[in-house]
MIDO-623000 format. One line per field, with one value per residue (C-alpha): x, y, z. Coordinates in nm, 4 decimals, always signed. Each point is the difference from the previous one (the first is absolute). Layout:
px <- [X,...]
py <- [Y,...]
pz <- [Z,...]
//
This chain:
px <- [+9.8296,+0.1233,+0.3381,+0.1609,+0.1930,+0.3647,+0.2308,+0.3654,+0.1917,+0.1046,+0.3104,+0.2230,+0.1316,+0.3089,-0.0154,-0.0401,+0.1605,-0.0231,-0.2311,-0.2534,-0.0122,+0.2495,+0.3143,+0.2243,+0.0867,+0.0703,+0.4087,+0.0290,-0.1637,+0.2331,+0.3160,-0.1828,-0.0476,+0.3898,+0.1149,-0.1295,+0.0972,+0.3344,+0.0233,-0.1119,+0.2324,+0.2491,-0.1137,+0.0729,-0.3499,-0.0069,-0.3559,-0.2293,-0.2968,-0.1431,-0.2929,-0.0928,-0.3221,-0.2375,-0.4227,-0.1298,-0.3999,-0.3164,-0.3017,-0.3024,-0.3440,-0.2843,-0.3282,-0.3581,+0.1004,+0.2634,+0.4375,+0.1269,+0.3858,+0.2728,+0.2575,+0.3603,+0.1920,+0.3752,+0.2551,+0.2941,+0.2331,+0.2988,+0.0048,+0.3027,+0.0609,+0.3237,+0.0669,+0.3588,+0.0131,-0.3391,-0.0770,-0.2309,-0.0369,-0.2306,-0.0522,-0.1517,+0.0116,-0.1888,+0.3159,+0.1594,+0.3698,+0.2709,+0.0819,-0.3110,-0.0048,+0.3267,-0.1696,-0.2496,+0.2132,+0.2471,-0.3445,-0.1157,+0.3405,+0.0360,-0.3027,+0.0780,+0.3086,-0.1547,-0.3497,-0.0459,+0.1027,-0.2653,+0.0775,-0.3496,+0.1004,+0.1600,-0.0427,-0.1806,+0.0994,+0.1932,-0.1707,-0.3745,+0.0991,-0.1676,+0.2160,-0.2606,-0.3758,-0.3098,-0.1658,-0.2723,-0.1174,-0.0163,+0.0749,-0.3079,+0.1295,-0.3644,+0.0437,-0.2590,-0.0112,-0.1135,-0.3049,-0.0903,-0.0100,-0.1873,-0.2273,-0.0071,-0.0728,-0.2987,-0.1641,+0.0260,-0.1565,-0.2744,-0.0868,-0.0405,-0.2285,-0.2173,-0.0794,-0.2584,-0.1455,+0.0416,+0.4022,+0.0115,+0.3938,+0.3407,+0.2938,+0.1805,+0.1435,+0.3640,+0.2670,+0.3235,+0.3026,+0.2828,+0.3547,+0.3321,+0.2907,+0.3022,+0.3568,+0.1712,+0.2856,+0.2094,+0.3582,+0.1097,+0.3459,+0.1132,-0.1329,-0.2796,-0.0522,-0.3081,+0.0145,-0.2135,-0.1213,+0.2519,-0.0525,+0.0489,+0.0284,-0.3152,-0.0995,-0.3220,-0.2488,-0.3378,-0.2913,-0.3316,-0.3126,-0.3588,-0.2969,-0.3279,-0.3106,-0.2707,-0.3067,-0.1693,-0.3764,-0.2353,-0.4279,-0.2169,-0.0330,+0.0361,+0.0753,-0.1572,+0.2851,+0.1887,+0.3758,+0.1997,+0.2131,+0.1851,+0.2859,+0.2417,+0.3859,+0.2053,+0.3719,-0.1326,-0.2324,-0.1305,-0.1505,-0.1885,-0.3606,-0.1750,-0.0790,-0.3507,-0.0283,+0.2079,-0.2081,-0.3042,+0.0636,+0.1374,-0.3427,-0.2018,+0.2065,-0.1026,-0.3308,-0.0637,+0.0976,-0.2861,-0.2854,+0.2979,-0.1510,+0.1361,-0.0418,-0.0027,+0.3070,+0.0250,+0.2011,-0.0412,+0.2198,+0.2041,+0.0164,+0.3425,-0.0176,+0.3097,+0.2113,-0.0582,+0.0857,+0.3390,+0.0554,-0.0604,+0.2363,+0.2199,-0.0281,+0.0956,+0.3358,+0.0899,-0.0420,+0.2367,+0.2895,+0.3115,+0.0263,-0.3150,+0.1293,+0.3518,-0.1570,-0.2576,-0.2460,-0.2760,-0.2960,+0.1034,+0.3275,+0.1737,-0.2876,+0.2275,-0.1922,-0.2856,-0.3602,-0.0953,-0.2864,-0.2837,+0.1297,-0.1230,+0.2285,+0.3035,+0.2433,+0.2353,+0.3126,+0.0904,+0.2643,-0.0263,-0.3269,+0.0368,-0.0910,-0.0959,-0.0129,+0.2406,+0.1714,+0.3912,+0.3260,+0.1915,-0.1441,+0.2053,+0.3298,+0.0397,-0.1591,-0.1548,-0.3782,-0.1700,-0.3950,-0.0844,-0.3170,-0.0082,-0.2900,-0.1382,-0.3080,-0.0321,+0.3768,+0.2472,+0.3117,+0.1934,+0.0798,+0.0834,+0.3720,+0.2694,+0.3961,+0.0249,-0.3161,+0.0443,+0.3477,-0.1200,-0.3308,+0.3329,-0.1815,+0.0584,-0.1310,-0.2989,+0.0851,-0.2276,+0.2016,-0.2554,-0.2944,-0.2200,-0.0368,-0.3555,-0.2028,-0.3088,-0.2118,-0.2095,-0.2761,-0.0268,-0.3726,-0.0579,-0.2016,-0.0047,-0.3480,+0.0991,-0.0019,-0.1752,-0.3480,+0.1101,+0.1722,-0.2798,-0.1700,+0.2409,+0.0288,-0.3897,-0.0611,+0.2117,+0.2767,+0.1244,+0.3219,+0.1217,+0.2298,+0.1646,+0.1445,+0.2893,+0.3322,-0.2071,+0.2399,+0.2541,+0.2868,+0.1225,-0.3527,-0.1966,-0.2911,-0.2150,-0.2288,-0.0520,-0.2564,-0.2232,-0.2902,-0.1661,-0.3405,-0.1988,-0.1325,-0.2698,-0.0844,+0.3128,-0.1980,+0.1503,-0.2433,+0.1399,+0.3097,+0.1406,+0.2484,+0.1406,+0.1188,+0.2998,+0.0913,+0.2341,+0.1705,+0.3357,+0.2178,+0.0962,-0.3463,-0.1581,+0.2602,-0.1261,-0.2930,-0.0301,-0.2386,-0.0214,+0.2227,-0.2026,+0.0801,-0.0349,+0.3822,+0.1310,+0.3312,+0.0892,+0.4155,+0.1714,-0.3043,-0.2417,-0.3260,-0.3596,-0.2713,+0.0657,-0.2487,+0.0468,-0.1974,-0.0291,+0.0827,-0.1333,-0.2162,-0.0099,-0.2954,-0.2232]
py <- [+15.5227,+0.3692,+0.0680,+0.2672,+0.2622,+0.0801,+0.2688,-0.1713,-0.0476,-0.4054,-0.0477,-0.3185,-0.2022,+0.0826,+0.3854,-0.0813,+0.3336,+0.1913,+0.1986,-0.2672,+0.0123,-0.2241,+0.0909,-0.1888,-0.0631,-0.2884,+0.1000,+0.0412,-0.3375,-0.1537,+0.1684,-0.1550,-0.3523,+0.0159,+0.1066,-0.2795,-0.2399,+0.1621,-0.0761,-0.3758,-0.0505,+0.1439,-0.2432,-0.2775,-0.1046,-0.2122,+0.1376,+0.2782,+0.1874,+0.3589,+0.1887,+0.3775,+0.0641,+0.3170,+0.0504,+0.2651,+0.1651,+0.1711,-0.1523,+0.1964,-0.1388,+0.1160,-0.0331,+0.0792,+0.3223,+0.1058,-0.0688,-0.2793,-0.0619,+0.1652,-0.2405,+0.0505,-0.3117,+0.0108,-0.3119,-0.1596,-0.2999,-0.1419,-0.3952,-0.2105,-0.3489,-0.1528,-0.3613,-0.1656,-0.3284,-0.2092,+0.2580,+0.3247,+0.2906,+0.2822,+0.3179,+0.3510,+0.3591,+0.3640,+0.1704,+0.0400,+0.1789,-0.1846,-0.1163,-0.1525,-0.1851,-0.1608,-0.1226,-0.1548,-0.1368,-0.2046,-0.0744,-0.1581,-0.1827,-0.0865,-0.1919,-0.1708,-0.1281,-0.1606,-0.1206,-0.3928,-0.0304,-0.0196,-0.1180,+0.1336,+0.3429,+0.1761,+0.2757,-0.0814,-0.1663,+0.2108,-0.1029,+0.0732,+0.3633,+0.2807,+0.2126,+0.2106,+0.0712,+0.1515,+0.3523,-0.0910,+0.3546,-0.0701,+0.3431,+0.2553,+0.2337,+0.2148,+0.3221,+0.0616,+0.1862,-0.0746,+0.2757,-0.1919,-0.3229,+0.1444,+0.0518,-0.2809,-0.2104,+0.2494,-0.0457,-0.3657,-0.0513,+0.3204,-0.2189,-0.2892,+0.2074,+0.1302,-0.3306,-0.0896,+0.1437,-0.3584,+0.0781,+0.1484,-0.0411,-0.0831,-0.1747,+0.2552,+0.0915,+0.0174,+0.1362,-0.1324,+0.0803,-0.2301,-0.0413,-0.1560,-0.0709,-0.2330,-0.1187,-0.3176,-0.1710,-0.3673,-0.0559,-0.3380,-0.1530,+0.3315,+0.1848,+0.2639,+0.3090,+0.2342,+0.1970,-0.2703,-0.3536,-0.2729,-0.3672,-0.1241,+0.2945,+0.1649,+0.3743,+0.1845,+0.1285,+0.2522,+0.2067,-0.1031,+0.1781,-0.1466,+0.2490,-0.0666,+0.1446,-0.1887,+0.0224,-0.1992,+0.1377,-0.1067,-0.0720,-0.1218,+0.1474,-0.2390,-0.3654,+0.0022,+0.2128,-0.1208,+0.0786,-0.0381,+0.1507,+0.1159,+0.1206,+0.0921,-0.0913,+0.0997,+0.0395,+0.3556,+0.2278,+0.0659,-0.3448,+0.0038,-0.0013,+0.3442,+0.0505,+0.0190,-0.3555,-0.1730,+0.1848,-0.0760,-0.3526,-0.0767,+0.1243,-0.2251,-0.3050,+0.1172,+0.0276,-0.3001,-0.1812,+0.1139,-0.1915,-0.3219,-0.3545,-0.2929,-0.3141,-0.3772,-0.1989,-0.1655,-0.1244,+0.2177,+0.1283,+0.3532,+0.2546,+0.2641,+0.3351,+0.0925,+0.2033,-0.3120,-0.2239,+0.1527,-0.1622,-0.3498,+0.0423,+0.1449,-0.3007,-0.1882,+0.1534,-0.0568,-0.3461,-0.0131,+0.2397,-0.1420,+0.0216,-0.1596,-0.2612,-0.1066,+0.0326,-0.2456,+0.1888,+0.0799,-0.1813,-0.0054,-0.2175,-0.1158,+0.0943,+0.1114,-0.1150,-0.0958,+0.1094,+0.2165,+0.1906,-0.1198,-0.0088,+0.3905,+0.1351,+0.2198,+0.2222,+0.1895,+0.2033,+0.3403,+0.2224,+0.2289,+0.1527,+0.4080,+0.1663,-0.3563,+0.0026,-0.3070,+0.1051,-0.0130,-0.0188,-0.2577,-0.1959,+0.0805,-0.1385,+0.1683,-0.3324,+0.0443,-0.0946,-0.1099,-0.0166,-0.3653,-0.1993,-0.1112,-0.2778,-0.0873,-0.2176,-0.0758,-0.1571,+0.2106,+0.1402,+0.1851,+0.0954,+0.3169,-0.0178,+0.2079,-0.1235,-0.1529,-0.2217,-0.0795,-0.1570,-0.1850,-0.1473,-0.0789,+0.2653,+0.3369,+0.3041,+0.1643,+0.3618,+0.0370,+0.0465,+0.2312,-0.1588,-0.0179,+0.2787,+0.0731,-0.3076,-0.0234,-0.3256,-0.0246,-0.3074,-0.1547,+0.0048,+0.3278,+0.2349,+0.3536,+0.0175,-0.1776,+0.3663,-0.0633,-0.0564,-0.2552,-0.1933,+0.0212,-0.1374,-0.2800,-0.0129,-0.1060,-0.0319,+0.0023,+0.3038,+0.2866,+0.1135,+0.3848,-0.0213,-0.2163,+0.0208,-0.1805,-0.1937,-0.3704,-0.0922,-0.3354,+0.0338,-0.3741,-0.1695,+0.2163,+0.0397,+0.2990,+0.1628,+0.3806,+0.2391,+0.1483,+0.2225,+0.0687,-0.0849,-0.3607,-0.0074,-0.2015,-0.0964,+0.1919,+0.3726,+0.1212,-0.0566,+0.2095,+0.0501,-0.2686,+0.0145,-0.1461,-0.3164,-0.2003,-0.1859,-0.2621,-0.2919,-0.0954,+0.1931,-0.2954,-0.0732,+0.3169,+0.0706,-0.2951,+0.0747,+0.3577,-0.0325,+0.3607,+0.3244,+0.3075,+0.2395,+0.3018,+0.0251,+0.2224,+0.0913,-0.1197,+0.1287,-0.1870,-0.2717,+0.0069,-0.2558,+0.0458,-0.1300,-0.3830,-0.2649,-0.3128,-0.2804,-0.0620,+0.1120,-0.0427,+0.2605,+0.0502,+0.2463,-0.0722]
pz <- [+10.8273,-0.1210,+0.0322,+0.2196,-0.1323,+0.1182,-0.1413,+0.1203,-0.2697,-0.1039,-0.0272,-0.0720,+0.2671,-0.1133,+0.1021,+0.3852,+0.0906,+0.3279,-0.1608,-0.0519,+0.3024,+0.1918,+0.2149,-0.2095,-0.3419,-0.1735,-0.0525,+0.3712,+0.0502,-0.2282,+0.1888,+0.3694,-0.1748,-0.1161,+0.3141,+0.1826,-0.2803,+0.0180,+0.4051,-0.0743,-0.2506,+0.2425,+0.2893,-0.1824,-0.1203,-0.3381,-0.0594,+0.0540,-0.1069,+0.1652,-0.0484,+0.0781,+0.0179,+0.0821,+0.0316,+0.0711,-0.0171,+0.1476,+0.1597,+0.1188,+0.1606,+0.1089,+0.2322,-0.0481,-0.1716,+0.2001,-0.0285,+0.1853,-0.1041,-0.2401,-0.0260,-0.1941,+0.0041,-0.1043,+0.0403,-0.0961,+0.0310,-0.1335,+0.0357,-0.1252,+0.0098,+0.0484,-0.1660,+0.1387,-0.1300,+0.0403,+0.3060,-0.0193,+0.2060,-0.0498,+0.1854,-0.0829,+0.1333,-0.0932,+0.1146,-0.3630,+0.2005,-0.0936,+0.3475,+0.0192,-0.3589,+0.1181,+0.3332,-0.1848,-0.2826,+0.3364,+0.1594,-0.2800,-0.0863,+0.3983,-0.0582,-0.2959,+0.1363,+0.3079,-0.1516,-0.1318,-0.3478,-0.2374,-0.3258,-0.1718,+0.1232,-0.3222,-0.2204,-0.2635,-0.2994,-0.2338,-0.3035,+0.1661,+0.1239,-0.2177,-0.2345,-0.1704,+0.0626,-0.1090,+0.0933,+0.1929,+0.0791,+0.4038,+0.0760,+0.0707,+0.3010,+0.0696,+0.1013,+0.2482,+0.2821,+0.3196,-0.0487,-0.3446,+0.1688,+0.2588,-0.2583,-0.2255,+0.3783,+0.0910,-0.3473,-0.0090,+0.3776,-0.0904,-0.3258,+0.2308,+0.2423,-0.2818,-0.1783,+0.2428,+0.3563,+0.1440,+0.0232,+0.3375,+0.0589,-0.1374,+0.0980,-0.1924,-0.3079,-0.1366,-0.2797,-0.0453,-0.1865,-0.0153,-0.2203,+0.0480,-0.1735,+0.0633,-0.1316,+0.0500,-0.1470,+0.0408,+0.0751,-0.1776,+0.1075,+0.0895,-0.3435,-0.0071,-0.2256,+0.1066,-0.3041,-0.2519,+0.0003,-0.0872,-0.0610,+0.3373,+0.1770,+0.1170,+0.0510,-0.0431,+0.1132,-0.0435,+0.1735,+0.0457,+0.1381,+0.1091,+0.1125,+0.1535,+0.1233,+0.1936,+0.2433,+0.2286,+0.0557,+0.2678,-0.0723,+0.2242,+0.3939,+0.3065,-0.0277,-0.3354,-0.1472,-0.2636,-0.1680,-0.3026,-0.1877,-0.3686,-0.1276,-0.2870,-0.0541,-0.2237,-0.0966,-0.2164,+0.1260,-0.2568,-0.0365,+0.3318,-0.0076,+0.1007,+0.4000,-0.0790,-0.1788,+0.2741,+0.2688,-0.1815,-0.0563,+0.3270,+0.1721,-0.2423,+0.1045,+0.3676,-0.0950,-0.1321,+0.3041,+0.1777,+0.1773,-0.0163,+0.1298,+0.1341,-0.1849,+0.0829,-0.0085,-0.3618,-0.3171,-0.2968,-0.3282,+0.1420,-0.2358,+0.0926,-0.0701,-0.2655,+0.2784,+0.2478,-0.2737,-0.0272,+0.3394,-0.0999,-0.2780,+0.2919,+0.1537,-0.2513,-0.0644,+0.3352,-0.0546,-0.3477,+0.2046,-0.0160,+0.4014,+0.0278,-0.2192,+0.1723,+0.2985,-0.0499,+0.1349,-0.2854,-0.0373,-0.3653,+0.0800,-0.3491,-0.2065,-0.3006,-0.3563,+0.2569,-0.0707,+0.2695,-0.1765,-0.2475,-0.3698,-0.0761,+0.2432,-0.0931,+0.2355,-0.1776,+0.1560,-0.1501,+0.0986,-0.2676,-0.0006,-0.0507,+0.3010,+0.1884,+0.3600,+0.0268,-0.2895,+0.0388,-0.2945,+0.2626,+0.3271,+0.2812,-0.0554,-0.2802,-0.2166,-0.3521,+0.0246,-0.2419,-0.1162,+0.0450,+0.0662,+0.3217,-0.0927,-0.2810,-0.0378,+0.3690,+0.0142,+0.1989,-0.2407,+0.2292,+0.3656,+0.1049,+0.0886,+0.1648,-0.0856,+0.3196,-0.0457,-0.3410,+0.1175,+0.3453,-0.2614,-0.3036,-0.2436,-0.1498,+0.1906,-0.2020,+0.0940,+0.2752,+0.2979,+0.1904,-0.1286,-0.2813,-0.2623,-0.2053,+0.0148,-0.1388,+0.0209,-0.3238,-0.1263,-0.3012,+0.0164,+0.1064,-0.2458,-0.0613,+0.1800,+0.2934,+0.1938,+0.4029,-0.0970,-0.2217,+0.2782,+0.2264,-0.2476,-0.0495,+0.3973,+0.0153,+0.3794,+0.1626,+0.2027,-0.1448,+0.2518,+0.0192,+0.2773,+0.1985,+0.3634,+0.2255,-0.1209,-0.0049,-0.3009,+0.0905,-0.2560,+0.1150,-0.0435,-0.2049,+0.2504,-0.0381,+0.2569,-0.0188,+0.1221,-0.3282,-0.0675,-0.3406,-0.1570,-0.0114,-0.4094,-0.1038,-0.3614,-0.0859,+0.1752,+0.3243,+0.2876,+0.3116,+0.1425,+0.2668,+0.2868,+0.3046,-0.2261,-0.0474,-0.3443,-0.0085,-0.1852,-0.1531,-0.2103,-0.2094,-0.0307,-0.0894,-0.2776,-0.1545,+0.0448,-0.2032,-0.2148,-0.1514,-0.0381,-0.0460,-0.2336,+0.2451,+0.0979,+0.2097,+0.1078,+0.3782,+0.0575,-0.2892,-0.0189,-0.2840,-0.0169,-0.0707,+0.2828,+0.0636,+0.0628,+0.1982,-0.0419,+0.4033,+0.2900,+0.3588,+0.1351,+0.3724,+0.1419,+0.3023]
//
């Protein structure tokens, strides 16, 4: 797709300023997250960390033509978390007064002192907190006004309206503009400093921004009518794609699903488009999460050096791609990430681990309190020419899937039942759309049971993978 052109300027995430934008700037921040520190350190509290934290931005939709919402969002929130001993206590507020940072500084401490005692529950480990970082360029605020977005959403649905007289309605069409920026900082036996990093003792922080536009076109009339949709996210503007080719694309997708039949129930190989496929790999992470893990309730219990995938499987973990959507200098304690692969030739290497899991599963966190970072799940055997038509190819007869419906995923046991729609393919050529049909199977089992990566990849959040291809799933029609 095109880009889209924006004239905001780009600057560092360093420069979050008023100006930029926000309410607050990053020296006031610091002087909210010291207060409270301050008050904690006051209390009594051996520990501490606080964050401040603002977001702020513009959303606009619209209707067959016409406006349907201007939205400005702005909010805030100081949280703080109070360690006494083996006992924590958090609490947060938006009211940044004073008065009311001390109320939630004793809340926080009042619940710390009269919770069970938890000896997992620390700060991190002084030798895993981050002292320095990379510029990751995270930091695009857009400019737009709510007229230009108004705009930008009317072109994109009007492109999806003039791709083909068979789109007789839309479910709408959307712009939206969205930064933040936050501060936070750790207290350690009493000691903090706001000003810099310092081994031991965390502070930081940065501003971020992610923009989107989308639409969701209509073809068909009556009970024959059929939906989809597109869209474009990005943390610069000026990397979206251009309303016209997400509206454009988005009414093909629509189009195609025309004229969908119902098939009989059967076994075949399932071939998942590369933005579904970013949900197995979802899944998947889920499974390898520390909590998952100490809880014992993963269908991927103690698989650590296990093979999980076939031999031309890697994941790999990176923090540090420029501009990434789950790019980030420290997790969110304040922890050092680091780019790691998460499996390599099937085995699992790694699994995705906060402080507090790391300690209750006796290993070291791997910087990912609040989840993975870019992942991107890549094959050994894939080929430069492996693009769609290629997988079809490789997919035979069999189901190709382009979206999926209802939560049918068991974490515990793996099982897997969810609503789907797509395409039936024979000899590798799509035949005609299908619908009304449920796939399912077992997680551990259809991991396994990848036989192919695509080399179409697309971007889903902070998830990268081409189109997968299972070798087989059960189909349920009529």
């Amino acid at each position: 797709m095109s880009k889209l052109t924006s004239n905001s300027p780009s600057p560092s995430p360093s420069s979050a300023r008023p100006e930029a934008g926000f309410q607050y700037s990053r020296a006031q921040f610091q002087e909210l997250v010291e207060t409270a520190l301050a008050h904690a350190k006051k209390l009594g509290a051996s520990d501490a960390g606080a964050e401040a934290s603002e977001g702020c931005g513009l959303s606009v939709s619209v209707r067959k033509g016409e406006l349907e919402n201007v939205e400005r969002n702005r909010d805030k929130s100081l949280g703080i978390t109070v360690y006494v001993g083996d006992r924590r206590g958090n609490a947060s507020t938006s009211d940044f007064s004073q008065a009311a940072i001390e109320q939630t500084v004793q809340a926080a401490y009042d619940i710390a002192r009269f919770t069970a005692e938890d000896p997992f529950a620390r700060l991190p480990d002084p030798e895993d907190t981050a002292t320095d970082w990379p510029e990751l360029d995270l930091f695009h605020p857009w400019a737009v006004t709510s007229e230009q977005a108004l705009e930008l959403a009317l072109a994109c649905e009007a492109a999806a309206f003039a791709t083909s007289k068979k789109i007789t309605n839309s479910e709408g069409a959307g712009v939206s503009a969205q930064q933040s920026h936050f501060f936070t900082a750790h207290m350690r036996g009493g000691v903090f400093d706001v000003t810099a990093p310092r081994p031991g003792v965390f502070c930081g922080g940065y501003a971020s921004s992610r923009h989107s536009l989308s639409v969701a076109p209509i073809a068909g009339k009556g009970a024959k009518m059929q939906r989809d949709h597109w869209y474009s996210s990005m943390r610069d503007a000026a990397d979206l794609a251009t309303p016209q080719a997400v509206g454009r694309y988005a009414a093909e997708r629509a189009l195609a699903r025309l004229n969908g039949r119902k098939i009989a129930t059967t076994e075949c190989p399932v071939l998942f488009e590369s933005p579904l496929a970013a949900g197995l790999l979802g899944g998947f992470v889920q499974a390898v999460s520390g909590g998952s893990q100490y809880r014992k309730t993963t269908f991927l219990l103690d698989c650590m050096g296990k093979q999980v995938f076939p031999r031309h499987i890697d994941i790999v973990d990176d923090p540090f791609i420029v501009k990434g959507k789950g790019s980030s200098p420290f997790d969110g304690e304040g922890v050092r990430p680091q780019q790691r692969k998460v499996v390599s030739a099937g085995r699992v290497k790694g699994y995705f681990l906060s402080s507090y899991s790391a300690r209750k599963l006796g290993m070291k966190t791997t910087g990912n309190a609040g989840g993975s970072h870019n992942l991107s799940l890549t094959s050994r055997q894939t080929q430069a020419g492996d693009d769609l038509a290629e997988m079809l190819r490789k997919l035979g007869t069999g189901l190709f899937v382009t979206e999926l419906m209802g939560q049918g995923v068991n974490g515990v046991t793996g099982d897997y039942s969810r609503g789907a729609s797509g395409y039936w393919v024979e000899n590798g050529v799509i035949a005609y759309p299908v619908e009304e049909i449920t796939i399912a199977g077992n997680l551990k089992d259809m991991l396994k049971g990848i036989e192919a990566v695509g080399a179409d990849v697309y971007n889903y959040g902070a998830k990268s993978v081409g189109s997968i291809l299972i070798n087989r799933m059960k189909v349920a029609g009529h």
